[in-house]
ROVOLUM-544708 format. One record per residue (C-alpha): residue number from 0; x, y, z. Coordinates in steps of 0.1 Angstrom, whole numbers, m for minus. Layout:
// ROVOLUM-544708
+-----+-------+-------+-------+
!   i !  east ! north !    up !
+-----+-------+-------+-------+
! NUM !     X !     Y !     Z !
...
+-----+-------+-------+-------+
// end
This chain:
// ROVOLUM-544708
+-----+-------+-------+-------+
!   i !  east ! north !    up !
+-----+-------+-------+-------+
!   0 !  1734 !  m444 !  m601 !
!   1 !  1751 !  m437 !  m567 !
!   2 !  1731 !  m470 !  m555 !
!   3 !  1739 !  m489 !  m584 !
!   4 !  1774 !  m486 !  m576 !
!   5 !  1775 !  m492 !  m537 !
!   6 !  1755 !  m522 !  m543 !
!   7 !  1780 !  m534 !  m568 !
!   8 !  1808 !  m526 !  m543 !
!   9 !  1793 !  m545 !  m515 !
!  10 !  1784 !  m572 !  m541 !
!  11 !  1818 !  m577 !  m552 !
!  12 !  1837 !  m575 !  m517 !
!  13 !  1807 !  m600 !  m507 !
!  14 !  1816 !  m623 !  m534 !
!  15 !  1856 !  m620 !  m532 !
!  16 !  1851 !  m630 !  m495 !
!  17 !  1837 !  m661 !  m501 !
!  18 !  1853 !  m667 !  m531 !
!  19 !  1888 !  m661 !  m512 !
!  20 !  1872 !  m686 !  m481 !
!  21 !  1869 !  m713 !  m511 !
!  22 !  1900 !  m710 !  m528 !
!  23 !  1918 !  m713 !  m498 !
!  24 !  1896 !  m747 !  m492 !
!  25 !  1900 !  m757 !  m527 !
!  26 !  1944 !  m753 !  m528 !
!  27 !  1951 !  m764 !  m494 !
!  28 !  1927 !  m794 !  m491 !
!  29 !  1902 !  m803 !  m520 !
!  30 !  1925 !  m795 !  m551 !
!  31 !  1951 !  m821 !  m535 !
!  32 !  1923 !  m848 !  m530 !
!  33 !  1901 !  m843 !  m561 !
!  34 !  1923 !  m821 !  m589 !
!  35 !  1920 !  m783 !  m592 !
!  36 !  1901 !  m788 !  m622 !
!  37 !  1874 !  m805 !  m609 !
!  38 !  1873 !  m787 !  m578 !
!  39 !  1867 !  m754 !  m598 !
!  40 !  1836 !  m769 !  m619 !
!  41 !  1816 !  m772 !  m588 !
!  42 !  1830 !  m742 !  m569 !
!  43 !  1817 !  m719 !  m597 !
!  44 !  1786 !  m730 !  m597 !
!  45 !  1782 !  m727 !  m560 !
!  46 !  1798 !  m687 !  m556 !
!  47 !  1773 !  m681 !  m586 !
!  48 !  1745 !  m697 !  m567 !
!  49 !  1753 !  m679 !  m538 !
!  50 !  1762 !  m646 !  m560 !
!  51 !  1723 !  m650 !  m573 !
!  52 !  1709 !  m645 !  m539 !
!  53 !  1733 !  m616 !  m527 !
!  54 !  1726 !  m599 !  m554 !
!  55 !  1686 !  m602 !  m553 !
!  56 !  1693 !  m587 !  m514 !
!  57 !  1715 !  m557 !  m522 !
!  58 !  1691 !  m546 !  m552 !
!  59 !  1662 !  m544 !  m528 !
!  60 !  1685 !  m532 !  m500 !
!  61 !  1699 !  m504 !  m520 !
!  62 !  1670 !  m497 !  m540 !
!  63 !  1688 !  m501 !  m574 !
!  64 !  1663 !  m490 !  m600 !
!  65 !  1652 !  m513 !  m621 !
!  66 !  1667 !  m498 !  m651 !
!  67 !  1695 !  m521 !  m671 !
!  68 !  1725 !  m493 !  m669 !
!  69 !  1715 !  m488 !  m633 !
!  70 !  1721 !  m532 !  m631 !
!  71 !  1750 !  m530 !  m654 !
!  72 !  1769 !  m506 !  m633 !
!  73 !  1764 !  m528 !  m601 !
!  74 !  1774 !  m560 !  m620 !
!  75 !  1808 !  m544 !  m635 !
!  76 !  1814 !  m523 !  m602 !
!  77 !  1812 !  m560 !  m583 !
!  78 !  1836 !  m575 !  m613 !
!  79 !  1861 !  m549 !  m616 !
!  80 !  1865 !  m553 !  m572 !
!  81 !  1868 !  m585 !  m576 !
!  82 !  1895 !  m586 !  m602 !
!  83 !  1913 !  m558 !  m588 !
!  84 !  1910 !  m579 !  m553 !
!  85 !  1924 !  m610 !  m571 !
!  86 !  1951 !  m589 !  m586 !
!  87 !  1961 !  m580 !  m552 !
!  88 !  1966 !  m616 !  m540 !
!  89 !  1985 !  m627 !  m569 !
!  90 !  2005 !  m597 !  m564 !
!  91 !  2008 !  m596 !  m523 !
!  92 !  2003 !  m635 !  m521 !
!  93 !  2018 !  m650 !  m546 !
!  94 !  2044 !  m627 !  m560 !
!  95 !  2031 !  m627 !  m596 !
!  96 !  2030 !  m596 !  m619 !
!  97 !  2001 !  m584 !  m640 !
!  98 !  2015 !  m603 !  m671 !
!  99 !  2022 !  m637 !  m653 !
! 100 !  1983 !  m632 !  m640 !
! 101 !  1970 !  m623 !  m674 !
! 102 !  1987 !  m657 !  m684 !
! 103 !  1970 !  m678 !  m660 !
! 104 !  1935 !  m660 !  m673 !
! 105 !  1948 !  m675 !  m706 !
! 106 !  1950 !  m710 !  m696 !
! 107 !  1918 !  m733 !  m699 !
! 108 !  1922 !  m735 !  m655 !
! 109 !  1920 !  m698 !  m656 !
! 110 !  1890 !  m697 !  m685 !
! 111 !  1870 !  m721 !  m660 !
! 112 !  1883 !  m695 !  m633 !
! 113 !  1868 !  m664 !  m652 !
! 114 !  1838 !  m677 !  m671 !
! 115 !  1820 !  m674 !  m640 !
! 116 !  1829 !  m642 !  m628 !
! 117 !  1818 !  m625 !  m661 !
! 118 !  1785 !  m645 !  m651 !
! 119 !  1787 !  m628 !  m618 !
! 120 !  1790 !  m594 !  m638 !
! 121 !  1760 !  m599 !  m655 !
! 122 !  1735 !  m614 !  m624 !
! 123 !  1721 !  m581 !  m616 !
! 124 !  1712 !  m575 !  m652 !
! 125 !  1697 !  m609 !  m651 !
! 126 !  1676 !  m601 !  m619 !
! 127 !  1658 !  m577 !  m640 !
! 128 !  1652 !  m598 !  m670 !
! 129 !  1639 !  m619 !  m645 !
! 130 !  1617 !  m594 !  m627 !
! 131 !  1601 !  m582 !  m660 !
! 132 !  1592 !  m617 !  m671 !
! 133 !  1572 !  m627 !  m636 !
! 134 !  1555 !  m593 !  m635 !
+-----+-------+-------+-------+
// end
């Protein structure tokens, strides 16, 4: 389990990086020029494509066993970081309490903000779905 969860912590701080990289790309330039909306449909996509691939490397790296808790834990460990790393931005950045954040989660912006992170939870799972079926 002890993999699981490292994998899941690198996964996560991977995936906040990048995801932070972007959303500073997407508020100070592309949001302005194409709508936040419409800037976050394709962003998702792309962190999850990207999350696919990280994830495929830190299973094998870490030797997570193929065993769906042992995928869960890495996919939840990686969620919870990076929620608890958005938190802190809102927080540190942006001045915003838990509640006002919760809000924003409550909007449909923040549903298209979310909806792929709980995808990003589950793409370890999905790796082994995967790796059963091509067996």
């Amino acid at each position: 389990m002890k993999q699981a969860l490292n994998a899941g912590l690198v996964y996560g701080s991977t995936i906040f990086a990048l995801g932070f990289v972007l959303g500073a790309i997407r508020v100070l330039w592309l949001g302005p020029l194409f709508g936040r909306e419409v800037v976050v449909l394709v962003e998702g996509p792309f962190i999850l494509l990207v999350a696919w691939f990280v994830a495929w490397w830190l299973i094998r790296g870490h030797h997570v066993p193929a065993l769906a808790a042992h995928r869960l834990v890495m996919g939840v460990a990686g969620f919870a970081l990076v929620l608890a790393s958005e938190m802190a931005v809102a927080m540190f950045g942006f001045g915003r309490t838990l509640a006002m954040q919760r809000a924003i989660y409550a909007t449909g912006q923040g549903m298209l903000e979310l909806m792929p992170q709980v995808a990003f939870a589950l793409l370890p799972l999905l790796h082994l779905v995967r790796e059963r079926f091509t067996r």
